[in-house]
N, C-alpha and C positions, 0 to 999 in steps of 0.2 A: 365732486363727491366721489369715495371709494365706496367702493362695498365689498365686502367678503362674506363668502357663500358656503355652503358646507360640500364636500364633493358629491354629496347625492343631487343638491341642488344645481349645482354648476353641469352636470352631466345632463341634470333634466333640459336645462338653458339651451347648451350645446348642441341639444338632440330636434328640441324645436327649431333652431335655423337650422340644422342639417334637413330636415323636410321640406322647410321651407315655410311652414308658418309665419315664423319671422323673419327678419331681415337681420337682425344684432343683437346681444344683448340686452342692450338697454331697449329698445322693442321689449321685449321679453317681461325685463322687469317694471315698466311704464305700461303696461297690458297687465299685469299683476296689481298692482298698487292702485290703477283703475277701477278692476273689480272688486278687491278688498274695500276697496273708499264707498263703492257703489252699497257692496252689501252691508256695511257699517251704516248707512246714511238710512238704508228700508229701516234694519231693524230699530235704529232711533228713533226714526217715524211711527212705526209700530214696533214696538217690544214683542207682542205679544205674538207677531205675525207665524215665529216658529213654532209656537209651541200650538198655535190653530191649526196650522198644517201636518204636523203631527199626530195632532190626535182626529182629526177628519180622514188620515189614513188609517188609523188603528178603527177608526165607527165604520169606516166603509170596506173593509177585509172582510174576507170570507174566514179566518183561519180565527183559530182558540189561543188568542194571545194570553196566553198562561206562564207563569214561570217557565216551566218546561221547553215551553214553546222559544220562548227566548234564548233560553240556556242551551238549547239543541241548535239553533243560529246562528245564534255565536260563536258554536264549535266547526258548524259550518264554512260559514265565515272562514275563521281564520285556518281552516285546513287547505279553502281554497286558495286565499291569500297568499298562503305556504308556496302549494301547488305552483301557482304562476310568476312567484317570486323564483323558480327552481328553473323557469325558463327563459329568464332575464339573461 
């Protein structure tokens, strides 16, 4: 089997055996497809399993999950996103 990867993904690949994580490639991508198949299998199990965990975070917060609250996060977010993409 080929596969073709997008260059973000192939640099990702590259960068875990350069650590040393992995050992090859296909390591890489067969450690991928594992966890994908894993997570797929919970939520078939239970569908609902995310959206409990979700909201047992939002009931146990200390913080004013309000619009606002979100919309300021999010800005958050992705300023730092930004940020740390800028020292890639």
């Amino acid at each position: 089997m080929k596969i073709g990867l997008a260059p973000s993904l192939g640099k990702f690949v590259a960068e875990k055996i350069k650590t040393g994580d992995y050992v090859d490639a296909g390591e890489v991508i067969r450690d991928g497809l594992r966890r994908w198949k894993e997570q797929e299998e919970i939520l078939r199990a239970d569908p609902d399993w995310l959206e409990r965990e979700i909201q047992e975070g939002v009931d146990s917060a200390d913080l004013p999950a309000n619009r606002a609250f979100w919309t300021d996060l999010r800005k958050e977010l992705h300023r730092e996103h930004k940020q740390g993409s800028g020292d890639r």
